[in-house]
N, C-alpha and C positions, 0 to 999 in steps of 0.2 A: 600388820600383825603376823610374827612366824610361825606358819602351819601349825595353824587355831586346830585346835581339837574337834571343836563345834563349830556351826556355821556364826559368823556375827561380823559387828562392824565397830570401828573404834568413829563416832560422831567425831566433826570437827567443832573445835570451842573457837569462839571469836573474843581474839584477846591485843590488845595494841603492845609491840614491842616493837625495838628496832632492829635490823639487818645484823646492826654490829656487833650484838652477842653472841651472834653463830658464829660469825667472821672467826671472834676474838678466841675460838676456842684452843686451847693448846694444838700445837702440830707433834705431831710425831714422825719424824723421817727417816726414811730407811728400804729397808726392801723387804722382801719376804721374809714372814718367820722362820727360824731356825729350829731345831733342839735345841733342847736345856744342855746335852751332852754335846753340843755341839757348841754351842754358845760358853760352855766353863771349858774347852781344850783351848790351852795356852801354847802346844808342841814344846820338844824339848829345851832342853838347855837353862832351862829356868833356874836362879841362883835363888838360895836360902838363907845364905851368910855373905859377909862380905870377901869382896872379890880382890883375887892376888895382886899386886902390883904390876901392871904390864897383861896382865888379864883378860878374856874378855868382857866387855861390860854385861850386869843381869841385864835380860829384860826385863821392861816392867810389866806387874800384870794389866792385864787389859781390862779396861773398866765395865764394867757390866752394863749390855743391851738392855734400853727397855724393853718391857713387857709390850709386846704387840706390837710389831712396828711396820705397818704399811704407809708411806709417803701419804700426806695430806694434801695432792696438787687439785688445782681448781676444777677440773673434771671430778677428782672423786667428791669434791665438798661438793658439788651442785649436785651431783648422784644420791648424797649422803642428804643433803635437803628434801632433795626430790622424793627418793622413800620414805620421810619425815611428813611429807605434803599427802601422798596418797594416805599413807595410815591413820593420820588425822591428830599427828604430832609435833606439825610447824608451828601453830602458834605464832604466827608471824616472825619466826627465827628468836622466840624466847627460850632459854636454858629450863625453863620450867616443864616444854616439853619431854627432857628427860627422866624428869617424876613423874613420868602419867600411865595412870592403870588402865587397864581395856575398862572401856565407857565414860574416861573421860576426868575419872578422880584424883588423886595426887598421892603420890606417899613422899616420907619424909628421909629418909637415910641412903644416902649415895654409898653405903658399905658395902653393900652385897643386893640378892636377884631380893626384892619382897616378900614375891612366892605367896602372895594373894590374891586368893580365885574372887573374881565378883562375877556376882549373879545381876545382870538384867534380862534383855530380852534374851541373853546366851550365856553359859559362864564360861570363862577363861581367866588364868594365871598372867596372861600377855601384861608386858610392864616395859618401862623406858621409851625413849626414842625410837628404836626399831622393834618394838610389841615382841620383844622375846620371849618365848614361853622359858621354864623354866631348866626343863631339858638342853633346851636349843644354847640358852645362855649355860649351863654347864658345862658343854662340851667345845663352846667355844673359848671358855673364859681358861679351859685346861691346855687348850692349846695353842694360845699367848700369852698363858700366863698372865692373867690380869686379875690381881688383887681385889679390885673395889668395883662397884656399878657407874662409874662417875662416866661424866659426857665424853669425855676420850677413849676411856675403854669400850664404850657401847659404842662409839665411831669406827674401832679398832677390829670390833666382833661383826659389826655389818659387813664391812669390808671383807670380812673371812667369809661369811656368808655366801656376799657375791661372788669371791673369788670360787667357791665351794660350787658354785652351781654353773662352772666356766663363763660367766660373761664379764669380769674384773677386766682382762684385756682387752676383749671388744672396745668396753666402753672407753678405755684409756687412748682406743687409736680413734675409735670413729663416734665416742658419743651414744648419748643413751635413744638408741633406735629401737624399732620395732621388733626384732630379732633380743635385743638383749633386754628388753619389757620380757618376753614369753618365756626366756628364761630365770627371770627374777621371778615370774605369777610362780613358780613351786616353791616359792620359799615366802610371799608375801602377797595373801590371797586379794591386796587391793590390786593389783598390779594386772591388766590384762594379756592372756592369752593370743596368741595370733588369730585365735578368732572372736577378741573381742571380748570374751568372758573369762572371769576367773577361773582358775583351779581348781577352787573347793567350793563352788556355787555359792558365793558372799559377794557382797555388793564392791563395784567394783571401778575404777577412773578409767577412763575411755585417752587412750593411747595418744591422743592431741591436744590435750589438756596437759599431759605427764610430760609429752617433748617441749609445751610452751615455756612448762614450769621450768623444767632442765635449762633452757637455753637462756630466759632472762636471769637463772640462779648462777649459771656458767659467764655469764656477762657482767655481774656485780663479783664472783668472787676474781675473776680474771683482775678487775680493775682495784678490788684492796688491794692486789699482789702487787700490783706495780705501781700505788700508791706510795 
């Protein structure tokens, strides 16, 4: 859940699915986001009409980047699991984890954030795959530009997340270690500190559980890739 307002915990539900829905989720490849003014400059010389005989040729326009585009290689997908596993939104790698409301309920429309508070033992707005509050998905969803709530662009926003909080690189060279757990705990209070506890005093996965997760989820998504 990203930086609950209140203390609380997202329960995990026991649900049978298979591996390969998460597998199958669209990729998006590319590198770091851009501007939008960056991303529409075509540079000169662009033609509007047709061109003289002997001429030089137009360019053509360049087809437009998608929204959000950080490469989906198998370190980020088992990262992307592995914060799915702590917040209590794997579901054994079903897509139905990215309809789940903090405590555990479902909503129905991949359009947009829900942006409904539930009340149990805590309330929070936290919603999707990575429990974004509604805030946190605002300002991420403005600066990739991402349209809809659907499982790629909440892949797409996590990833901004991590990269937001500098452990994106770490974990692309060496893996999700202890060092890069302590700087995920400020943005997802299941995640532990280097001393073991959360951020925001909420209940919390002990740091050898989260590397075990990480490493059999980095061992199955390695071997679709090369399937």
């Amino acid at each position: 859940m990203v930086r609950r307002p209140l203390p609380g915990s997202t329960p995990h539900l026991l649900l049978r699915c298979t591996l390969a829905s998460v597998l199958a989720l669209p990729l998006l490849v590319g590198s770091r986001p851009e501007s939008a003014a960056a991303q529409a400059q075509e540079g000169p010389g662009a033609a509007s009409g047709p061109v003289a005989a002997g001429g030089p040729a137009a360019r053509p326009a360049a087809p437009p980047r998608p929204a959000g585009h950080y490469a989906i290689t198998p370190e980020r997908r088992a990262l992307l699991n592995t914060i799915r596993y702590a917040e209590g939104t794997w579901l054994g790698g079903c897509q139905e984890g990215y309809r789940t409301l903090y405590g555990g309920g479902r909503f129905a429309s991949l359009e947009r954030h829900p942006e409904i508070v539930v009340v149990k033992r805590y309330a929070s707005a936290a919603a999707g795959a990575y429990q974004f509050l509604p805030g946190t998905w605002s300002e991420a969803s403005r600066k990739l530009r991402l349209a809809r709530f659907d499982p790629a662009s909440q892949d797409q926003a996590a990833l901004y997340l991590v990269e937001r909080r500098g452990a994106l690189g770490a974990i692309d060279r060496g893996g999700l270690d202890r060092q890069a757990m302590a700087r995920l705990a400020g943005e997802w209070a299941s995640f532990p500190t280097l001393a073991g506890a959360s951020a925001y005093g909420q209940p919390v996965k002990r740091a050898e559980e989260l590397e075990r997760f990480y490493v059999a989820s980095l061992r199955r998504a390695r071997s679709a890739e090369q399937a």
